[in-house]
C-alpha positions in Angstrom: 14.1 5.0 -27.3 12.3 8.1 -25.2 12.0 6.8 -21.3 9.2 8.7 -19.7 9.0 9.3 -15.5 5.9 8.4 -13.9 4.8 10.4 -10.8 1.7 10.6 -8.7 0.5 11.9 -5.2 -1.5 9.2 -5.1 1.7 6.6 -4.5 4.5 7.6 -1.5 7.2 9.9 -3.2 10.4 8.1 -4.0 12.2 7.9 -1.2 15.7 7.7 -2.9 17.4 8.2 -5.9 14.6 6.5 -8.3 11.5 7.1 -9.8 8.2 5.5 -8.8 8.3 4.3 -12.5 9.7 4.8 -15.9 8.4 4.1 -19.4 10.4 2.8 -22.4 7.9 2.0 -25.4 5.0 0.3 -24.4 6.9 -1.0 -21.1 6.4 0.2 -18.0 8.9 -0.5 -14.8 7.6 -0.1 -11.9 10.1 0.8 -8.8 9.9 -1.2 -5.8 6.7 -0.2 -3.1 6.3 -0.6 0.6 3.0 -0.4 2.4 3.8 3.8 3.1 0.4 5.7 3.3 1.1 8.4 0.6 -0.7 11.4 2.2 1.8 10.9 5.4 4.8 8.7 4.2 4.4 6.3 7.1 4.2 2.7 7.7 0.2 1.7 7.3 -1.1 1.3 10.9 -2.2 -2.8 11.1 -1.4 -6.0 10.7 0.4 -7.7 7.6 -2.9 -8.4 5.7 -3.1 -4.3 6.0 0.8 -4.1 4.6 0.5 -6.3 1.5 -3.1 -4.2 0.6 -1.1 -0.7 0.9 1.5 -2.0 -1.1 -1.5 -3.2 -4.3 -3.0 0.0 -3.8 0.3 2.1 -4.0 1.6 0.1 -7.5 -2.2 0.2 -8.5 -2.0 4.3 -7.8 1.1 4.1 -9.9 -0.1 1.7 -13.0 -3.0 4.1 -12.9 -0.6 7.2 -13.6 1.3 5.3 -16.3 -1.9 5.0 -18.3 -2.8 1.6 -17.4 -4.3 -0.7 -14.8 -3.0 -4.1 -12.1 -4.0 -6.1 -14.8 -1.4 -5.1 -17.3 1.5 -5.8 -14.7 3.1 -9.3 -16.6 5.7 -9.7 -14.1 5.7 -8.7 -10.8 8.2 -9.2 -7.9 7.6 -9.9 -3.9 9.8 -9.3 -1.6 9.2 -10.9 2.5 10.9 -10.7 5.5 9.2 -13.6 6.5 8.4 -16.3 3.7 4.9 -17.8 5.7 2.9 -14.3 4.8 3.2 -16.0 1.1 -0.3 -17.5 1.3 -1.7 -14.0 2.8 0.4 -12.3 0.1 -1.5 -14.7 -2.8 -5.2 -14.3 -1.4 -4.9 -10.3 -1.7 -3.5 -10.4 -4.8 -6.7 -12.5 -6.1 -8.5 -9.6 -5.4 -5.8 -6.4 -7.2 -5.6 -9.0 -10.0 -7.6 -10.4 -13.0 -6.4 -14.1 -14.5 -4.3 -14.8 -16.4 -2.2 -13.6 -13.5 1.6 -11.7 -14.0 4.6 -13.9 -13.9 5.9 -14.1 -10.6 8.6 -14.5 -8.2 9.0 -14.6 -4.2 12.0 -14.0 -2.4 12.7 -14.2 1.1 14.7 -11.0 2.8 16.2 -10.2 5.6 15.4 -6.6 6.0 13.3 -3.7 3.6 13.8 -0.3 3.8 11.6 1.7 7.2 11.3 -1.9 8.7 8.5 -2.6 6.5 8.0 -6.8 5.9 6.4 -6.3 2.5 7.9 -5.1 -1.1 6.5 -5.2 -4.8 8.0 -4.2 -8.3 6.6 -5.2 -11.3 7.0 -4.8 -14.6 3.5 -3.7 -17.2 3.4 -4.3 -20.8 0.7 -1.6 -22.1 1.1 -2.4 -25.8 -2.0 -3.7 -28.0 
C-alpha cells in the first residue's frame, strides 16, 4: 500500500528522524508533538494549561494537512511527566474534541524530549 508524508509550517518541523505524519489508506499516524511554537521551535512561554493547548493546536495544524480534522483522531496517546496535569490535560481536550471521543491512553514519563512535560500521538481514521 502507497504511505504518503504529511508536512506543514503550521506544526514544529520534525525534530529527528520522523515525519510529523504518514498516511497508509485511509489511516493517518500522527508522530508524537510537544507544546513547540512552530514559527520559532521553542517551548510555549506559560504554564501547563498553555503546554497541553500548543500541543492540540500543533496535531490539529497537522490533522488539518492530512486532509482531516481533531475529530477524526480514533486513538490518541498522552504522554506526562507528571500524572496530576491528567485532569488539566482532559478539560482542554473537551474543547480540541467532539464526542464520541478517540480511544485513549495516559502514561506517566520520566522525561520528553527539550524538557517539555506534555506529549501527544494519535492515530486518525479518514475513511467514509
Amino acid at each position: 500500500m502507497k504511505k504518503t508524508i504529511i508536512t506543514t509550517a503550521s506544526a514544529p518541523k520534525a525534530i529527528g528522524t520522523y515525519s510529523q505524519a504518514v498516511r497508509v489508506g485511509d489511516t493517518v499516524y500522527l508522530s508524537g508533538q510537544i507544546p513547540l511554537v512552530p514559527h520559532s521551535m521553542e517551548l510555549v512561554q506559560g504554564d501547563m494549561s498553555a503546554e497541553i493547548t500548543q500541543v492540540f493546536e500543533n496535531l490539529k495544524a497537522v490533522a488539518e494537512a492530512a486532509g482531516g480534522n481533531l475529530g477524526h483522531i480514533v486513538k490518541l496517546n498522552v504522554y506526562l511527566t507528571d500524572l496530576a496535569h491528567f485532569p488539566l490535560v482532559n478539560e482542554i481536550m473537551a474543547r480540541y474534541f467532539p464526542e464520541p471521543y478517540p480511544a485513549r491512553a495516559a502514561v506517566g514519563v520520566a522525561a520528553l524530549p527539550r524538557g517539555a512535560r506534555v506529549e501527544m500521538d494519535g492515530v486518525m481514521d479518514l475513511g467514509g
